[in-house]
Residue, then its C-alpha position, 0 to 999 in steps of 0.5 A: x454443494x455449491x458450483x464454481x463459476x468459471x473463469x474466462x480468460x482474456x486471449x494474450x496480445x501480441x507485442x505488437x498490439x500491447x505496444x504503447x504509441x509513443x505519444x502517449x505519456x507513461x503511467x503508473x501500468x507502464x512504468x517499472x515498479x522500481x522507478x523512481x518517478x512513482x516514490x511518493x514525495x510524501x515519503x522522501x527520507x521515511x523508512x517504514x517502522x513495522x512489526x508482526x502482532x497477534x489478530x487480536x491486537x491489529x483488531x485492536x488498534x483498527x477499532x483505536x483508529x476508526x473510534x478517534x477518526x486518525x490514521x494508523x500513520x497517526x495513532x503510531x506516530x502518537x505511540x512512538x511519541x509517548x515511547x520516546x518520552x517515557x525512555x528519554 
């Protein structure tokens, strides 16, 4: 039976050692999640278009990916596309 590795953990700062000098300018660990400034501009004006599928399917559509060299931003773009057309 194999052992478990134990896990060390790292000792809390204080708040005065986590405080960040003034100086510094902010990144992406010190800034809220919800800030607007870390929106991709790539992504303005986008909404996600998503779906739950069976593992199969996903295995499916990764091997699509990799086997055409594009991504999954383009294999589904492509897909929509063909959608739109055969529906009108």
């Amino acid at each position: 039976m194999a052992t478990r590795a134990k896990i060390q953990l790292k000792p809390r700062l204080t708040p005065e050692e986590a405080a960040i000098p003034p100086s510094l300018p902010p990144t992406s660990e010190t800034q809220p999640v919800n800030a607007k400034s870390s929106k991709r501009p790539d992504r303005a004006g986008k909404k996600i278009i998503a779906g739950h599928f069976p593992k199969a399917t996903w295995v499916h559509f990764r091997n699509l990916c990799t086997k055409h060299e594009k991504t999954a931003q383009q294999l589904l773009e492509e897909a929509l596309t063909d959608l739109f057309a055969k529906y009108g």
